[in-house]
C-alpha positions, 0 to 999 in steps of 0.5 A: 399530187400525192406522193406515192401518185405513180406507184401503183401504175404500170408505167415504169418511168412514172414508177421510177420518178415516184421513187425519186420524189420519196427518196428526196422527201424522205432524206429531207422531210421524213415527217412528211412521208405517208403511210400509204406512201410506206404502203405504195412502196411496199405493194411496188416491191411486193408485186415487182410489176416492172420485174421484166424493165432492163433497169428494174433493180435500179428502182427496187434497189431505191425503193428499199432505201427509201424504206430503210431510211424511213426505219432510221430517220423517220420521227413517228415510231408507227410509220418507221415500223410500218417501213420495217415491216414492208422491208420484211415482207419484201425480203421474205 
């Protein structure tokens, strides 16, 4: 299983827990984190497919952090601006 695996999907539950499992890894492992896992997150907050959930700012509001950790802890200098970009275009 990847670690972006139900990011792209329509399932808002599969979405939710895939941000869960990336926020973990990234608070505790940032060296593991992927560029198409930065990527995953910043389609998911690019295109907002969950916009219409009830608790759709609970997982937007997570995946943002979970890129703005990667900005400050993340130890390969390429995937913390990747982050910082995705948080860019997001904000944009």
């Amino acid at each position: 299983m990847t670690q972006h695996q139900g990011l792209a999907g329509t399932d808002f539950q599969a979405a939710y827990l895939a941000v869960q499992r990336l926020a973990a890894v990234a608070k505790a492992r940032p060296a593991e984190v992927t560029p198409e896992s930065v990527d995953a997150l910043a389609g998911l907050l690019a295109t907002a497919p969950h916009a219409r959930q009830t608790q759709a700012r609970f997982l937007y509001r997570d995946a943002a952090a979970v890129l703005l950790d990667l900005c400050r802890g993340a130890p390969d200098p390429d995937l913390a601006a990747r982050a910082y970009g995705a948080v860019q275009t997001a904000l944009a």
